[in-house]
N, C-alpha and C positions, 0 to 999 in steps of 0.2 A: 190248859192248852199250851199256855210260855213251857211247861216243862216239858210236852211232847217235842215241840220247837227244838228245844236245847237236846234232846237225846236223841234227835234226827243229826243237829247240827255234827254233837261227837260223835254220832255214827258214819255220818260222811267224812268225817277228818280222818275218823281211825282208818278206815277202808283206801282212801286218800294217801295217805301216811306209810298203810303195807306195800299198796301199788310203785309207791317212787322205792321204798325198798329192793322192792321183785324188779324194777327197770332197771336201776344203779347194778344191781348181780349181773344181771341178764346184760347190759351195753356193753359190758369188755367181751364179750364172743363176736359182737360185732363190730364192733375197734378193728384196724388197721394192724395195729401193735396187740393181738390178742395173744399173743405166745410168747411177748415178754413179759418174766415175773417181776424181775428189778427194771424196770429202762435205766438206762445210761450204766450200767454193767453187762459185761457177758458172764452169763451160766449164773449171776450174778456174786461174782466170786472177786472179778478184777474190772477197775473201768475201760469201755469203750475205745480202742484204740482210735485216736485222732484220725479223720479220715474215712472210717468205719459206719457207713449206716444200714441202722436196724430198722430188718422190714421182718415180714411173717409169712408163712405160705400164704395164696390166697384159695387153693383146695378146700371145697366145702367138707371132704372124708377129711384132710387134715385136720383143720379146724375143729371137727367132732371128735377127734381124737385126745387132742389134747384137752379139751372141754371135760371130756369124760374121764381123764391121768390115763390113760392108754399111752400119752408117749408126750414125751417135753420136745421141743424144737427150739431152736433161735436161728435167724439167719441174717446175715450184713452181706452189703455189698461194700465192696473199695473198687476204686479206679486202677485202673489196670492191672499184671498181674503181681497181686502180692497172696501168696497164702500162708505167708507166717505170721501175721501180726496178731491172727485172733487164737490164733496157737499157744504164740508168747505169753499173750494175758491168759489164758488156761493154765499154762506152765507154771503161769508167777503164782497163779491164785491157789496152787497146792494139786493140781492134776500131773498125774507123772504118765508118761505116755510110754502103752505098752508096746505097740506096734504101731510102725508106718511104712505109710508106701510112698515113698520120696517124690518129690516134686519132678515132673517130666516135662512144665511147659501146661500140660491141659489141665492134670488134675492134680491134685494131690492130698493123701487121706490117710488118718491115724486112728489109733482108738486108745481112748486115756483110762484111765482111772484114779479116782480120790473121792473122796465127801461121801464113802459108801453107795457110787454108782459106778456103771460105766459107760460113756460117751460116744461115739462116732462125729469122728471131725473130718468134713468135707469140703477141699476148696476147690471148683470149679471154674474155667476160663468158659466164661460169659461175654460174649459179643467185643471182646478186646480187656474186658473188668474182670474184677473175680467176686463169686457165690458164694460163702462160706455158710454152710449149714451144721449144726450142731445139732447132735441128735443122742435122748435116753429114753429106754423105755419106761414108763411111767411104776405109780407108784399100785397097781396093781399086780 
């Protein structure tokens, strides 16, 4: 009987053991910060411009997107408007930009390339701040 005991005991551990597995995977989809790969880098290439905070969409289609590599996102916010700064760190971190569409006050948006992708960079005037979303299509 003690050894039935004991091969209950490890059977609940193992089973135990898979489950915090399959949680620990499964909690970054539901994290806050689920679309950043590096935190404290952007695109994870150069660091976080001072100033700079990173948030994520909060779109449940988004969120499944990227969940699935259908598409990479990052997005910060800064305080008033700045939309070069997360450009800058792109530029430094070896993205050379192919086109843009120069800043007018509301928006303003590029498309890069390097590291064998290509980017869409979006910085939007948000309520007096600015949105800066960074966007690739994924790895299928």
């Amino acid at each position: 009987m003690k050894r039935w005991l004991w091969a209950l005991l490890a059977a609940l551990l193992a089973v135990t053991a898979l489950l915090g597995v399959l949680w620990s995977r499964e909690a970054r989809w539901s994290r806050a910060d689920y679309c950043l790969e590096t935190p404290g880098q952007v695109w994870g290439v150069a660091p976080v411009p001072a100033g700079a905070t990173a948030t994520c969409p909060a779109s449940q289609t988004v969120r499944g997107e990227v969940r699935r590599g259908a598409t990479r996102v990052e997005q910060y916010e800064l305080s008033g408007w700045q939309p070069a700064p997360l450009l800058d760190a792109l530029t430094a971190g070896g993205y050379a930009v192919l086109s843009r569409i120069p800043d007018d006050g509301i928006q303003e948006a590029a498309v890069l390339n390097g590291q064998g992708e290509q980017l869409t960079y979006v910085a939007d005037r948000l309520d007096g701040n600015t949105l800066v979303t960074i966007t690739a299509r994924g790895e299928h």
